[in-house]
C-alpha positions in Angstrom: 0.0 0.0 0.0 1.1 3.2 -1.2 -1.2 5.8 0.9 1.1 9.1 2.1 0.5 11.9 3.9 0.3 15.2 1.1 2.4 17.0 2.7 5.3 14.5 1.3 4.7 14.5 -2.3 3.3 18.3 -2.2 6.5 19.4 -0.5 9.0 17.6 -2.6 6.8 19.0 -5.7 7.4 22.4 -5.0 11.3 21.8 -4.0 11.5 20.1 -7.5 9.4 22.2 -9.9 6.3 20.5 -11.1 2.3 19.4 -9.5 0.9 16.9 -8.2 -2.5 16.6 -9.8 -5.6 16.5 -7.5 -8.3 14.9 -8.9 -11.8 14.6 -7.3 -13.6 11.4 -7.0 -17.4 10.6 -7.9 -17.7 6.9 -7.4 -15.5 3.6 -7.6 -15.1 3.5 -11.0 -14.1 7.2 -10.9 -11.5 6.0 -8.1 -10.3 3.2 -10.0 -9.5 5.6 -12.8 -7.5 7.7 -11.3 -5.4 5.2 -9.7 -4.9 2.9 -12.8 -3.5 6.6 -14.5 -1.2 7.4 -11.5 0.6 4.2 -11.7 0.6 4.4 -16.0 2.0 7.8 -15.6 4.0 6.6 -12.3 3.0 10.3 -10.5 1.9 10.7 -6.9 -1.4 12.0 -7.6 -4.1 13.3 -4.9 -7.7 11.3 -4.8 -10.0 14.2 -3.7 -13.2 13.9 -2.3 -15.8 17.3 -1.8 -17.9 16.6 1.0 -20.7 16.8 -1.2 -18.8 13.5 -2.9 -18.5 11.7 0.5 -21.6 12.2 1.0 -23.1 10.7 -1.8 -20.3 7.7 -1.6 -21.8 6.9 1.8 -19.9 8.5 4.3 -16.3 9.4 5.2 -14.8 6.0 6.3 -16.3 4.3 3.4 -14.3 6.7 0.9 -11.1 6.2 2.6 -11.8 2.5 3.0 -12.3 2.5 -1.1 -9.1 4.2 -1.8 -7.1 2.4 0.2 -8.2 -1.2 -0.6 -7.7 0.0 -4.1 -4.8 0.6 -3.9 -4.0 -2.3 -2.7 -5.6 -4.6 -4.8 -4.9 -2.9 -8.3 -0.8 -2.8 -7.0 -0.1 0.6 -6.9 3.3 1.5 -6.3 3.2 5.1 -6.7 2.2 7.4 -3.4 -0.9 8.0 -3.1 -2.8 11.0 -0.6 -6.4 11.0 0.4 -7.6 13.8 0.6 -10.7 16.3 1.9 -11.3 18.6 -0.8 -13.2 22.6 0.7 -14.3 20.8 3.9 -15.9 22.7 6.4 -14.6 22.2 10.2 -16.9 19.3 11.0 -15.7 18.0 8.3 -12.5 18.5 8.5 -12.1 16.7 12.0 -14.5 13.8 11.0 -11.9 12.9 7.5 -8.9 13.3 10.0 -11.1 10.3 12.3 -11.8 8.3 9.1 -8.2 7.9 8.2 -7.6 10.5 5.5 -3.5 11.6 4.9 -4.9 14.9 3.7 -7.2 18.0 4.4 -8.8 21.2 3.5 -10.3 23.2 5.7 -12.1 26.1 4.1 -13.0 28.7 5.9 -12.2 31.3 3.6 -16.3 32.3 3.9 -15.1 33.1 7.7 -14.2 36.3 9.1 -10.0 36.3 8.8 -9.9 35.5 12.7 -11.9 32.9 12.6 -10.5 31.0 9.8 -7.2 31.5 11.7 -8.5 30.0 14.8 -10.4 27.0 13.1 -7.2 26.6 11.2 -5.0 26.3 13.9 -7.0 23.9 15.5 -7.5 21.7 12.5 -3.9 21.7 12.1 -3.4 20.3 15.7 -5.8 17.7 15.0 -4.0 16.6 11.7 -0.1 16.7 12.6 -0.6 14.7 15.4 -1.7 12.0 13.4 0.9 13.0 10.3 -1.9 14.2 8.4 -1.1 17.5 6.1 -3.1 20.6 6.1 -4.5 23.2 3.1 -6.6 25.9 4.4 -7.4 29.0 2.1 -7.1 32.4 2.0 -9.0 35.0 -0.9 -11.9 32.4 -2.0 -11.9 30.8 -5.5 -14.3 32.0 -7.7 -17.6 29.8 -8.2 -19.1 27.0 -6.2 -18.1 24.2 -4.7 -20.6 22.4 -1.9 -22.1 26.1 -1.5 -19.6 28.0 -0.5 -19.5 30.3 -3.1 -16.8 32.7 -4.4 -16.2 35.5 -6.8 -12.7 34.7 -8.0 -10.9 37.1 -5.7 -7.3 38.0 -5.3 -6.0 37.2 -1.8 -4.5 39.7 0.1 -1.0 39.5 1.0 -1.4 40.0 4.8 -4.1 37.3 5.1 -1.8 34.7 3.4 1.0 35.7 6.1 -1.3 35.1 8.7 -2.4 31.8 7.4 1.2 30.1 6.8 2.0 30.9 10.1 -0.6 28.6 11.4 1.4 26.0 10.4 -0.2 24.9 7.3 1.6 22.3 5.2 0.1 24.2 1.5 -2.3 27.4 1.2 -4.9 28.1 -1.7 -4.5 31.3 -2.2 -6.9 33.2 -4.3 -5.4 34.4 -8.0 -8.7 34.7 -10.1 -9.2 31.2 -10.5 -12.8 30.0 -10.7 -14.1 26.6 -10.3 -16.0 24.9 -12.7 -16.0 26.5 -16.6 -14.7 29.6 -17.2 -16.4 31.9 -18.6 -15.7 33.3 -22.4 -14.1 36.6 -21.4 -12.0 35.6 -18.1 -8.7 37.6 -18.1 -6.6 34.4 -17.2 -4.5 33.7 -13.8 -3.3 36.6 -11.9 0.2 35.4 -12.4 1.8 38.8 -11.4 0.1 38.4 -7.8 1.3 35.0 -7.6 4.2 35.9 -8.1 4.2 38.2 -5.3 2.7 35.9 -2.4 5.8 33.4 -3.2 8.3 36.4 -2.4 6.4 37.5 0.5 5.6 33.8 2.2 8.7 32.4 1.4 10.9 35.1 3.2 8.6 35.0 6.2 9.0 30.9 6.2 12.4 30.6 4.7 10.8 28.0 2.5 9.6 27.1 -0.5 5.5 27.3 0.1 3.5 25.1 -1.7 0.6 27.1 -3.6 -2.3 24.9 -4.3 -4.1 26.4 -7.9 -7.8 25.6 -7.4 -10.2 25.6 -11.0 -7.0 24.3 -13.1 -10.2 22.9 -14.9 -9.6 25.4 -18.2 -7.0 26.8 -17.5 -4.2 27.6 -20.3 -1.3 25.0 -20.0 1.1 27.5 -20.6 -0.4 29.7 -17.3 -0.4 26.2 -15.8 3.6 26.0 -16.1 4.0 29.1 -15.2 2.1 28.9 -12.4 4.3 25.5 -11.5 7.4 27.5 -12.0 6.1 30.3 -9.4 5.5 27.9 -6.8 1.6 26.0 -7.6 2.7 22.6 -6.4 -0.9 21.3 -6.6 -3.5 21.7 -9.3 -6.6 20.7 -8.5 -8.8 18.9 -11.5 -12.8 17.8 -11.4 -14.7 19.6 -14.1 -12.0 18.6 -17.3 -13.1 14.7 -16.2 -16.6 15.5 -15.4 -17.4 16.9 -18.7 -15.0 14.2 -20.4 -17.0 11.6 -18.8 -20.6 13.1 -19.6 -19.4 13.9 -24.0 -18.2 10.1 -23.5 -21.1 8.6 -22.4 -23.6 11.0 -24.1 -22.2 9.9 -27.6 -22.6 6.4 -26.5 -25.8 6.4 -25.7 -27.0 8.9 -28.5 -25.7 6.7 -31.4 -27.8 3.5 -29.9 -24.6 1.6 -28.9 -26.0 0.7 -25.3 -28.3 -0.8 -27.3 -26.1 -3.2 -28.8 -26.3 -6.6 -26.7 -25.5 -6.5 -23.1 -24.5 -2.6 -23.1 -26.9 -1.7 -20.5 -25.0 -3.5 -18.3 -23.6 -0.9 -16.4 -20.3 -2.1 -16.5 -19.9 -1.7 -20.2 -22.5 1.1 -20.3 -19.8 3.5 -18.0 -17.0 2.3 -20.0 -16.9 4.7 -22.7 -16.6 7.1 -19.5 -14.0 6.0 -17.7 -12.1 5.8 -20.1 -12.4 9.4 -21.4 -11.8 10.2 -17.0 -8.6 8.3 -17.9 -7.6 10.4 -21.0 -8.0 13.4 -19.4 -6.5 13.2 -16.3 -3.6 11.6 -18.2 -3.3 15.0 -20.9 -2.8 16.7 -17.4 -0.8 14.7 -15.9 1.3 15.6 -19.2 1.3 19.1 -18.3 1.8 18.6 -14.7 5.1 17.1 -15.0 4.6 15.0 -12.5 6.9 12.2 -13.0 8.9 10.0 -10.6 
């Protein structure tokens, strides 16, 4: 089994110039995807789960359960995280209880103190166990389990005060959106990135790990640059969403689940997961991310 704590491949990421891809999970075959392209492309990769997601899966333990025996029965060999993807503080503390090696805590809807304090304790919760902790600062633009943002630029204090709480990686708001983007978005705020590496490094002595939220869409050449500025994590769910549903949508609209046993949902969600596999692969690609 080849489950790690983020902060180990994250960290080594950022020392070493490229991303780990975080990709959200849906279901088991969505899981299974993701792990079967991790070990093709031999990358530590990130298996996310929203807490809409673990809810729908059927709780918290049975998510990490999946990944884990998955892991072990399809032979990875590559490190793998679990990981809480925009959980609130409940949440939070209930994936450190289920055996996650990762978390989020989001509380970037929070006054600034607030999130702090909810921050800090999270990250008590998590390093005692070796679990690694991203908390954000400047919310991402669009949705994600209703909390809802409007793309905004972090400010430069705010992400100070939030590394110092001992984080192991920080989202930090650049004009990133989740979900599509929309036709006349003026692209990654690469300048501002720029400028919260400078600033967080020289107060950590470190290289800080930036986590790029929305890299659904996003221009692979702001990608790299992004990488080369210090993004260490690109988070990925709406490029395999929509892959998935153009997949199966053409299978089904040119009457091949008609053919035979098609309808069996096996071979009816095949078409799918395959297209998951594609394009989380293309990524991947971009991402560098190669042992």
């Amino acid at each position: 089994m080849t489950i790690v704590s983020g902060k180990q491949i994250v960290q080594s990421a950022r020392d070493n110039g490229y991303a780990i891809g975080a990709f959200n999970t849906n279901n088991l075959e969505w899981t299974q995807a993701i792990l079967r392209v991790a070990q093709d492309k031999h990358a530590p990769t990130i298996i996310a789960a929203s807490m809409g997601a673990i809810k729908y899966m059927g709780g918290f333990e049975t998510v990490a359960h999946l990944i884990r025996d998955l892991d072990q029965d399809l032979n990875i060999d590559v490190p793998i995280t679990i990981h809480l993807d925009h959980g609130d503080y409940n949440a939070a503390k209930a994936a450190i209880n289920a055996g996650f090696t990762s978390v989020m805590f989001d509380g970037s809807h929070l006054p600034l103190a607030e999130n702090l304090a909810k921050t800090r304790e999270i990250v008590a919760l998590a390093h005692e166990k070796n679990i690694s902790v991203e908390a954000e600062v400047g919310s991402i633009g669009g949705e994600e389990d209703g909390i809802i943002g409007d793309g905004e630029i972090a400010p430069i204090a705010d992400a100070i005060a939030m590394i110092q709480t001992n984080i192991d990686f920080i989202a930090a708001g650049i004009g990133n959106i989740h979900g599509r983007y929309p036709e006349h978005w003026p692209g990654l705020n690469l300048a501002h990135l720029k400028t919260l590496a400078t600033a967080l490094d020289d107060v950590t002595h470190n290289h800080v790990p930036f986590v790029l939220h929305g890299g659904s869409g996003v221009p692979d050449d702001q990608i790299k640059t992004a990488i080369n500025m210090g993004v260490a994590k690109v988070n990925v769910n709406t490029e395999a969403q929509l892959a998935f549903h153009q997949a199966l949508r053409n299978f089904i609209l040119t009457d091949q689940d008609l053919i035979g046993k098609n309808y069996d949902p096996r071979k009816l969600l095949a078409p799918g997961v395959t297209a998951i596999e594609s394009s989380l692969s293309d990524r991947l690609n971009v991402f560098s991310g190669h042992l």
